[in-house]
C-alpha positions in Angstrom: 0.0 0.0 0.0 1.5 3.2 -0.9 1.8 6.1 1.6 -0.6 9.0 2.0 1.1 11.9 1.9 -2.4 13.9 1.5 -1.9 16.8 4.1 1.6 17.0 3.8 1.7 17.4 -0.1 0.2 21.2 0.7 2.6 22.1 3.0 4.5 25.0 1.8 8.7 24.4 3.1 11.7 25.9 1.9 13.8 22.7 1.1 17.8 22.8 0.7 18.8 19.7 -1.0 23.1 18.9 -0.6 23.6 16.3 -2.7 27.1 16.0 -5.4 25.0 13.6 -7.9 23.8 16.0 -10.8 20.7 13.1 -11.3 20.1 12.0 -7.8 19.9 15.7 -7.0 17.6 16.7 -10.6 15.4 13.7 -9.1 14.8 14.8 -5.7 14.3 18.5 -6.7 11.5 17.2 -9.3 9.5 15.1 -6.7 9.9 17.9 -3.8 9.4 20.7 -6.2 5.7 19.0 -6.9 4.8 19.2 -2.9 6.3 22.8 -1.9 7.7 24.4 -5.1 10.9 25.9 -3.0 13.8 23.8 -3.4 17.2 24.4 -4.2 20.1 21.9 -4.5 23.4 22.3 -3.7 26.3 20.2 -4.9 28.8 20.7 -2.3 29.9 22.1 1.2 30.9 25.0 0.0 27.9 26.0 -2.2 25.6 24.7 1.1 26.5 26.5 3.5 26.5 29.8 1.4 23.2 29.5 1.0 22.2 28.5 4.4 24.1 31.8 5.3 22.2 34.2 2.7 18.7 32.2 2.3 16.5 31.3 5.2 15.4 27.1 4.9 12.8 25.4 6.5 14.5 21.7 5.9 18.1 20.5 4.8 18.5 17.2 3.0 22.6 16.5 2.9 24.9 13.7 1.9 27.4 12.8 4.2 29.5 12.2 1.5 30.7 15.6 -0.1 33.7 16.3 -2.7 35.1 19.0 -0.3 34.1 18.6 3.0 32.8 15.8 5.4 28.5 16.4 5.1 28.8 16.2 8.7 30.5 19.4 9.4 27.8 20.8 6.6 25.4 19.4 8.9 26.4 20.7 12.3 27.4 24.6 10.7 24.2 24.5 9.4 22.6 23.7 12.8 24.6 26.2 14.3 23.2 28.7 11.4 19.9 27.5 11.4 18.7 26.2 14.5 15.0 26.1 13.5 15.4 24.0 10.4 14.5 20.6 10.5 17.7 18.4 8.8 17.8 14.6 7.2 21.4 12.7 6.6 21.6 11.0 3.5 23.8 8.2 3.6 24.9 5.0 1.6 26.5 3.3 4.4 23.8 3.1 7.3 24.6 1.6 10.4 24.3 2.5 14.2 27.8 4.2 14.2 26.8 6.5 11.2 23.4 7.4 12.5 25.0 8.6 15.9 27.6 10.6 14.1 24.9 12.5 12.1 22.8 12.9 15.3 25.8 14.2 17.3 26.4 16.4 14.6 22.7 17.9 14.6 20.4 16.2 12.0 17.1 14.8 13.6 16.8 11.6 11.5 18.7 9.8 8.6 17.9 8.4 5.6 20.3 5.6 3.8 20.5 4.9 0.1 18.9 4.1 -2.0 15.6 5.4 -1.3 12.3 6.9 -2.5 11.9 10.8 -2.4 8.3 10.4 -1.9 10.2 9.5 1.9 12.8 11.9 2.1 9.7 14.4 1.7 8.0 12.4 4.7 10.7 12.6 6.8 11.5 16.3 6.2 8.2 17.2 7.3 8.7 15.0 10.2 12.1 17.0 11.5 10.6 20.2 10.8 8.0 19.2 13.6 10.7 17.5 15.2 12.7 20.3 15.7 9.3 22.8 16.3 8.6 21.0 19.1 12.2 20.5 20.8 12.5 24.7 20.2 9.2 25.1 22.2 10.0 22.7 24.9 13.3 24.9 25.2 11.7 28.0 24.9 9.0 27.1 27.9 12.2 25.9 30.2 13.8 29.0 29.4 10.5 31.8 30.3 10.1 28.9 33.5 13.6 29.8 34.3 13.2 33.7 33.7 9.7 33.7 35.7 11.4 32.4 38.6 14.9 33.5 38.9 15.8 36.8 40.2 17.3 38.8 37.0 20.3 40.6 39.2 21.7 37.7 41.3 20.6 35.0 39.6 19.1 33.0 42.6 15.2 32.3 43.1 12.8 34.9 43.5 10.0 35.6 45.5 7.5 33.9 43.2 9.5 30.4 43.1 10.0 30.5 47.2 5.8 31.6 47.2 5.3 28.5 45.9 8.1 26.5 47.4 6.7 27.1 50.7 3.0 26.2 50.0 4.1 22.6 49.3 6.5 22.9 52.3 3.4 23.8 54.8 1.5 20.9 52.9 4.2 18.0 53.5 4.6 19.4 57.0 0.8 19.0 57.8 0.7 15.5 56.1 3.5 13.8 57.6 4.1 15.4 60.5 7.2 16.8 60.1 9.4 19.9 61.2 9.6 23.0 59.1 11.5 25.9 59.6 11.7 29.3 57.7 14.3 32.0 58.1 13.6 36.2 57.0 17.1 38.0 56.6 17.9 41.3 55.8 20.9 43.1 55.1 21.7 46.1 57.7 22.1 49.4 56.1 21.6 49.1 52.9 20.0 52.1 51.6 23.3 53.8 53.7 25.6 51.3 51.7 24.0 52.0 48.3 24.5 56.0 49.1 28.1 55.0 49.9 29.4 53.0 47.6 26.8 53.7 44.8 24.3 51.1 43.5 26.6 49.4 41.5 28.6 48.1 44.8 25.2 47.5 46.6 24.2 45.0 43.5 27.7 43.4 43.8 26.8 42.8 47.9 23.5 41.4 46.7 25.3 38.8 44.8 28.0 37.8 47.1 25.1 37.4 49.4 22.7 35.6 47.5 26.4 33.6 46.6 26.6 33.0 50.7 23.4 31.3 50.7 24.0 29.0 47.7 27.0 27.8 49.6 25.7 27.3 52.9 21.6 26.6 51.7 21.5 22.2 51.1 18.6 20.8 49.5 16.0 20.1 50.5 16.2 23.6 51.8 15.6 26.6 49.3 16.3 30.0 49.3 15.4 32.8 47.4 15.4 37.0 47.0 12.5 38.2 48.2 12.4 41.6 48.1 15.3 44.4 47.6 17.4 43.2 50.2 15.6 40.7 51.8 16.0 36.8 51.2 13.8 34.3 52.9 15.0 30.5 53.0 12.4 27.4 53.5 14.0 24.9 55.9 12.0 21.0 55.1 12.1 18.4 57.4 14.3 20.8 59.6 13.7 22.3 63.2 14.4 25.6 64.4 17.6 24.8 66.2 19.2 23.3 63.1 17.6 25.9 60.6 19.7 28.6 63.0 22.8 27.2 63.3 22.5 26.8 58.7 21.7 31.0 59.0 24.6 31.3 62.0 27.3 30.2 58.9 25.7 32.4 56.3 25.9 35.3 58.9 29.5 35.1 59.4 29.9 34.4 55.7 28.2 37.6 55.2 30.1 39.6 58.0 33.1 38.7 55.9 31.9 40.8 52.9 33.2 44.5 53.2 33.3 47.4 50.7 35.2 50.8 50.6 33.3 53.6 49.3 35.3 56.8 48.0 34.9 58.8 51.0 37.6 56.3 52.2 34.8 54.8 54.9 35.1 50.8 55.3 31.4 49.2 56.0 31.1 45.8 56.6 28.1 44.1 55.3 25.8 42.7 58.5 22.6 40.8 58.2 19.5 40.7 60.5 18.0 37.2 60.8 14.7 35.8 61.7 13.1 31.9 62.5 9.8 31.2 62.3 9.3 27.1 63.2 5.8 25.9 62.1 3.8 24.6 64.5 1.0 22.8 62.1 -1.5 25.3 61.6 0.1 29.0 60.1 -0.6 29.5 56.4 2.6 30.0 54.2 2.3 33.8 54.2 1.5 33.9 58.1 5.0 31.9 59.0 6.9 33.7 56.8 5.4 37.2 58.4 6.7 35.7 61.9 9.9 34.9 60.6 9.7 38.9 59.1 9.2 39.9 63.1 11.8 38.0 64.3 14.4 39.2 62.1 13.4 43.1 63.2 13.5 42.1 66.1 17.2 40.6 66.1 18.2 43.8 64.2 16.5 46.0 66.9 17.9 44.2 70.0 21.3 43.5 69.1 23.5 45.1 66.7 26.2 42.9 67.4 24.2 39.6 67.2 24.3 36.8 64.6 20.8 35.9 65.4 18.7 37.1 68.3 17.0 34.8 70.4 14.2 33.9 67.7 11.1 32.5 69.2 11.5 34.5 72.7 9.8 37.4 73.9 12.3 40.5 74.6 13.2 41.6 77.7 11.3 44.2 79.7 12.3 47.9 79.0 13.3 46.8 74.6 10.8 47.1 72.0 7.9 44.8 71.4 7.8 43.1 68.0 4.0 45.2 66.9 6.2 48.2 68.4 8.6 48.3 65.8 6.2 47.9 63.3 4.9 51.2 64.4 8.6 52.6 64.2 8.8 51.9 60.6 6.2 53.8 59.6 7.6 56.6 61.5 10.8 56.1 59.7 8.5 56.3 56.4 7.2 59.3 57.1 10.4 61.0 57.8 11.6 59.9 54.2 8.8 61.2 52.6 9.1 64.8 54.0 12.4 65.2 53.6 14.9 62.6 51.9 17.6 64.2 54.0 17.0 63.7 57.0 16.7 59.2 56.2 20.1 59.5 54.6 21.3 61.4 57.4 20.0 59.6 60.4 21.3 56.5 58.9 24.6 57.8 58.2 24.8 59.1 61.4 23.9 55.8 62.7 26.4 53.7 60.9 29.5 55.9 62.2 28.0 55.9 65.9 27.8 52.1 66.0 31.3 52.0 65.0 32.6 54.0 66.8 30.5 52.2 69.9 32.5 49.3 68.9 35.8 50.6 68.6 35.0 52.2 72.3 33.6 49.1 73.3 30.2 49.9 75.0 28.0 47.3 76.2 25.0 45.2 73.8 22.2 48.0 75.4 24.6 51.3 74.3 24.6 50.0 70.5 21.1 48.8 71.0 19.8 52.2 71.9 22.3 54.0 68.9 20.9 51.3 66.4 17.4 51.8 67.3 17.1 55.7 68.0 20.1 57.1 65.4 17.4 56.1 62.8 14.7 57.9 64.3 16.5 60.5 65.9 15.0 63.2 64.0 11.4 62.1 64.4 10.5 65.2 65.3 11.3 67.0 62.3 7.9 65.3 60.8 5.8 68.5 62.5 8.2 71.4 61.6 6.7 72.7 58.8 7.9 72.4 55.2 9.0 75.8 54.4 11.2 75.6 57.4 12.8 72.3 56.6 13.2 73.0 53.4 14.9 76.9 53.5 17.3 77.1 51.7 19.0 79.6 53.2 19.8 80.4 57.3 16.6 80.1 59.7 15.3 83.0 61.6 15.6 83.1 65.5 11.8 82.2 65.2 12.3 79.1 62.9 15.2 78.1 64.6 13.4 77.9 67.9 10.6 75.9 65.9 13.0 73.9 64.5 14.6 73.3 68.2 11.5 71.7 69.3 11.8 68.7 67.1 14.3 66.7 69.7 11.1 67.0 72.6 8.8 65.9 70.1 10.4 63.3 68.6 11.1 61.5 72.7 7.3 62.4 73.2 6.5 60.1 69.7 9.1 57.7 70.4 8.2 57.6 73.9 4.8 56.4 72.8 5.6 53.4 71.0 8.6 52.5 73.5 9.2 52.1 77.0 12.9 51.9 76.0 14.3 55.0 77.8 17.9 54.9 76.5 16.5 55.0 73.1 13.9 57.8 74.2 17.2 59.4 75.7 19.1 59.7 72.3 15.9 61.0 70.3 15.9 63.5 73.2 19.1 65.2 73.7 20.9 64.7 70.4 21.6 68.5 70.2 23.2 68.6 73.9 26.7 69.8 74.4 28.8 68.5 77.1 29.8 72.1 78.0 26.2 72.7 78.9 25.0 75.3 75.7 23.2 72.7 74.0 19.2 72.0 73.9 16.9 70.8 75.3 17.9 70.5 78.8 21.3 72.1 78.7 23.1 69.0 80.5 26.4 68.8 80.9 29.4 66.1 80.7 28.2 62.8 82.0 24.6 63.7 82.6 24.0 63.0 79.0 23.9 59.0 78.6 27.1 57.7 76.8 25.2 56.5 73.5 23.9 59.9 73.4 27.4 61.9 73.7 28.9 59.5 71.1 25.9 59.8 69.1 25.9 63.6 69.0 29.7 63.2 67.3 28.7 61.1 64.8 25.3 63.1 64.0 27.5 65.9 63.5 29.9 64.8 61.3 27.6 63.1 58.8 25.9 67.0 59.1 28.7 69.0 58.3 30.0 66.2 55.4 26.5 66.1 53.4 25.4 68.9 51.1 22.2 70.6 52.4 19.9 73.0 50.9 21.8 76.2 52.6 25.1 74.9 51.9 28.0 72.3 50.6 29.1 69.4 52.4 32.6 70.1 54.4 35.5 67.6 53.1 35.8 64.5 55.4 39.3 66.8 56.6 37.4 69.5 57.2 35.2 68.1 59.2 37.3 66.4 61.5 39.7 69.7 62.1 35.6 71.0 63.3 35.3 67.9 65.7 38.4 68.4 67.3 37.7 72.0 67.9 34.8 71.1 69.4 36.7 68.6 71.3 35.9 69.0 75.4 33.3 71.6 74.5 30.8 70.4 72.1 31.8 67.1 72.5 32.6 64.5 74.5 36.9 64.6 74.4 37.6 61.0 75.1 35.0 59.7 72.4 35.9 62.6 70.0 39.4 61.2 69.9 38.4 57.6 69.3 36.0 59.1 66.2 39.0 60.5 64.6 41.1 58.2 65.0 39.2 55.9 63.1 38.2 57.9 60.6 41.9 58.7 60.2 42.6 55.0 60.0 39.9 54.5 57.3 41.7 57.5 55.0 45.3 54.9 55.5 43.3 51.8 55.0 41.7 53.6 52.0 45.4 54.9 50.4 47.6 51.7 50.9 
């Protein structure tokens, strides 16, 4: 019975034919040419591949046998030209050795000789559909791969660990078993982008992400979850194991540190939070407890690898719904005045350094790392012609303007039983010679984190451009610091601040 070849006979292809016969290659032009009408022949390597380069083909017949090339190399340089086309090997010595050759090389079936054209048609229709399909199948991995992999670091993205975690929270339920999920975020970052620019902040992003790939083990799964957030999924893993995982990719991270050109070294801290399951919490709920945790790790203790996740914080520190509440006062700043964010955190970064290098106790940095940021607080009822002039305030505006320290303790005071912190927001602007505001105190009877804070709030004013006037030179501002040495501030921490920022400037030239 002879083949059908009904539906494929009005298929329209463009048909390269390679073969060095001048009659074999008349023939199969002929019976092709009465199916599609496109078909050119080709009668050698050479003459093949020029035409694969200037003309675009739907199918490629070619002999494997060629007078100036092998047809395999004809074969795979036309795959590599035309990956779409479907391509046949003709051959006159078929066995399995030959056939794997001509697939290696790129051709999706073979045909030996001799052999009816009426089949060669056949199968050319066949590896165009062939090949159509295989480019599809590609194609879907590939958008899979882009839909959920973050474009900047590579790693999974929030959509892929979305649904991750559903199945997670399913096989937990099921069998019975453990499940752990950990919330980090990197410390500073908005400060470390304005450093270093946001070309060194995406390079952090990466070597964290890379941290995480090292030290994340399947079945565990990672991903970036928002700008610098990442939030892993710990299977059949408990909370103790899940922390010591995030205790290693904590001090991988600490070991990441960038230089920025104002000669400043930051090292690159995380905040981390664990949330274990406990067989009831949806997917988004545990992954919002493990979101609470890690602020309140970052809000507790500046120097810790991980707080004490699943505890409740000790009396006089902030509540977990508390800082919540902070946030959004943080928020608000940023939207009055972009300023005063980069400032405060600025300022915040140099106090806690400086804190270290000093070595105050875990409840000093605790109060700089949780009041620097919202020192200013304040500032969000001073109104916006005032905090926006941009020239010198009048004595009336000024005295506005001095208010903002009382009001800002009064806010923070509100959301916080934290005094230290409510100390810092408070007396900022004091001097330790007694002519500062608002309570004129004097020496000791402002709390250390407060004296030390007041340097580093300082400095980051007199080095950032404001709308009155330019930024002082990181020199120029320390010659200010240590005039103010013993009068505006505190001598024995003034000392420390320059000389580390001294040390930075070495660091920086060597």
């Amino acid at each position: 019975m002879e083949p059908s070849f009904t539906l494929e006979s009005r298929r329209v292809l463009r048909v390269l034919v390679i073969e060095d016969d001048p009659a074999l290659g008349r023939l199969i032009q002929l019976v092709l040419g009465q199916h599609t009408g496109h078909v050119t022949v080709a009668r050698s390597g050479t003459e093949a591949l020029e035409a694969v380069r200037t003309q675009q083909f739907d199918a490629i017949a070619s002999d494997i046998s060629l007078p100036d090339m092998s047809g395999l190399d004809v074969i795979a340089e036309s795959r590599s030209i035309a990956p779409s086309a479907g391509i046949v090997a003709i051959t006159g010595f078929v066995d399995v050795d030959v056939a794997v050759r001509s697939m290696k090389a790129g051709a999706d079936d073979f045909l030996g000789k001799p052999f009816d054209a009426e089949i060669l048609w056949h199968m050319l229709n066949k590896a165009v559909d062939t090949r159509a399909r295989q480019i599809e199948a590609e194609q879907a991995a590939v958008y899979r791969t882009l839909a959920y992999t973050d474009a900047l670091t590579g790693s999974p993205n929030r959509r892929f660990i979305d649904e991750f975690i559903v199945d997670a929270v399913s096989n937990s339920q099921r069998f019975n078993r453990p499940l752990a999920v950990a919330y980090l975020d990197i410390d500073n970052f908005k400060l470390l982008n304005d450093f270093v620019g946001h070309e060194e902040g995406d390079h952090v992003l990466k070597k964290v992400a890379g941290a995480l790939t090292r030290h994340i083990a399947r079945p565990a799964q990672f991903a970036r979850f928002g700008g610098d957030e990442f939030v892993v999924v710990f299977p059949e893993c408990d909370e103790f194991r899940a922390r010591q995982v995030m205790d290693r990719v904590c001090r991988a991270v600490a070991e990441i540190e960038v230089i920025n050109g104002a000669r400043i070294s930051l090292p690159t801290r995380i905040s981390c939070g664990i949330a274990a399951f406990r067989g009831y919490e949806s997917p988004r709920d545990l992954i919002a407890e493990a979101e609470d945790q890690m602020y309140l790790d970052k809000s507790m203790s500046p120097n810790s690898v991980l707080g004490n996740v699943g505890d409740e914080p000790a009396d006089g520190l902030l509540k977990v719904s508390n800082l919540k509440a902070l946030r959004n006062l943080v928020k608000a700043i940023d939207r009055r005045d972009s300023y005063t964010r980069f400032h405060s955190d600025h300022a915040t970064q140099l106090a806690i350094a400086v804190a270290r290098e000093t070595g105050l106790d875990d409840a000093a940095l605790s109060a700089i790392s949780i009041g620097g940021p919202i020192h200013d607080l304040g500032k969000i009822v001073v109104a916006d012609e005032i905090l926006r002039k941009p020239g010198p305030l009048t004595l009336e505006e000024r005295r506005s303007m001095e208010e903002h320290p009382l009001l800002g303790a009064a806010i923070t005071a509100a959301v916080t039983d934290y005094d230290s912190v409510v100390d810092l927001v408070r007396h900022h602007h004091e001097r330790v010679d007694g002519d500062g505001y608002p309570g004129r105190l004097k020496g000791t009877e402002i709390s250390a984190p407060t004296r030390l804070f007041t340097l580093a709030d300082a400095y980051s004013a007199m080095t950032t451009d404001r709308p009155y006037r330019k930024g002082f030179s990181p020199e120029r501002a320390i010659d200010e610091i240590l005039a103010g040495s013993g009068t505006q501030f505190d001598p024995d921490y003034a000392a420390v601040f320059v000389r580390m920022i001294e040390r930075s400037f070495r660091e920086a030239a060597a």
